[in-house]
C-alpha positions as CSV (number, residue, x, y, z in Angstrom):
1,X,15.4,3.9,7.9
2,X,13.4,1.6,10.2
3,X,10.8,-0.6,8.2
4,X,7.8,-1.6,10.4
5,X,5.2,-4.2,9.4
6,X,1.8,-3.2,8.9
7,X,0.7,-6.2,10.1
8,X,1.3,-5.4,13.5
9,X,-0.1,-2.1,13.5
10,X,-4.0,-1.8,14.1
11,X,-6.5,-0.6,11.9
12,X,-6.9,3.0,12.9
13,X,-3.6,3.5,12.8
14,X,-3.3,1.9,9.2
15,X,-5.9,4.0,7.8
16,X,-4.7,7.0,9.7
17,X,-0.9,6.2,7.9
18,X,-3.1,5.9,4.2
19,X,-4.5,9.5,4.8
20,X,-0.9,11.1,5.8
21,X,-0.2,9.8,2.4
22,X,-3.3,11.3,0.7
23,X,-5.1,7.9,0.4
24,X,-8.1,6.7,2.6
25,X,-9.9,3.5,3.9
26,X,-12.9,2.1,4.0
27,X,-11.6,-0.3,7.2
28,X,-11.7,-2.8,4.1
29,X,-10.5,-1.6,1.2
30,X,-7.9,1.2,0.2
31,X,-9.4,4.1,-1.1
32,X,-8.5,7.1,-3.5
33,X,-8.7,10.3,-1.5
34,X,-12.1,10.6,-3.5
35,X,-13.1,7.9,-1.6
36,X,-13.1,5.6,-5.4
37,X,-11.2,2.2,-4.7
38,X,-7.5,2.5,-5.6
39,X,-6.5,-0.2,-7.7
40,X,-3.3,-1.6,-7.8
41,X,-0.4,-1.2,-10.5
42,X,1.0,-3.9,-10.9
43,X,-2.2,-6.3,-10.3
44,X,-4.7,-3.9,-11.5
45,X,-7.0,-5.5,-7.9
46,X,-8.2,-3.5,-6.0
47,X,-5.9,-3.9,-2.6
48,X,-7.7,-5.1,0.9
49,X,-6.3,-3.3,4.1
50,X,-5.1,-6.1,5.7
51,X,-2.8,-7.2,2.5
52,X,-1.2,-4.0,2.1
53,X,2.5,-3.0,1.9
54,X,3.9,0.7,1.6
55,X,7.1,0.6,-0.5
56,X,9.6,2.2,1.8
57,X,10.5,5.7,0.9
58,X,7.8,6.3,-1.2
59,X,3.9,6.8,-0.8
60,X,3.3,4.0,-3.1
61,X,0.6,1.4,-1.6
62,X,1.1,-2.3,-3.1
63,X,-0.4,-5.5,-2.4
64,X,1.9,-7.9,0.0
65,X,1.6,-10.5,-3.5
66,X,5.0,-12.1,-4.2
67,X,3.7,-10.2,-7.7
68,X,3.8,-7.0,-7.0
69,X,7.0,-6.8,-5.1
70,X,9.1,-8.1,-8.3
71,X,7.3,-5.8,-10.8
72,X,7.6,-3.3,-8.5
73,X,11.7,-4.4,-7.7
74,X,12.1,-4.8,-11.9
75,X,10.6,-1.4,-12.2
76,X,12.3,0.5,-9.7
77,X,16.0,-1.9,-9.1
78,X,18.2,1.0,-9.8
79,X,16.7,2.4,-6.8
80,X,18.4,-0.7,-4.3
């Protein structure tokens, strides 16, 4: 598995990547494929484009908080 960061990839391509994964974009602000604002998990925020992380080997969209990654690691560890 290669991990790419998101950071380098433009926005097209960013909000092309959310709707393989049955999410959209506003070019701001992840979206619900009903076009609602998805809100995050962990944070319960809404999550801005440029601050998002997919969670490698799943569709799950996260903010890039320090937050989110170690609920989402305390959740999920047996995964690792």
């Amino acid at each position: 598995m290669e991990i790419i960061s998101l950071k380098d990839i433009d926005v097209e391509s960013r909000i092309q990547l959310l709707r393989e994964l049955g999410y959209d974009s506003d070019g701001i602000f992840v979206l619900n494929s009903d076009g609602t604002t998805y809100i995050e998990k962990y944070l319960h925020q809404p999550v801005l484009l440029d601050k998002m992380i997919i969670v490698p080997g799943s569709a799950l969209v996260l903010d890039d908080n320090p937050l989110s990654l170690a609920s989402y690691i305390e959740e999920y560890g047996d995964l690792f």
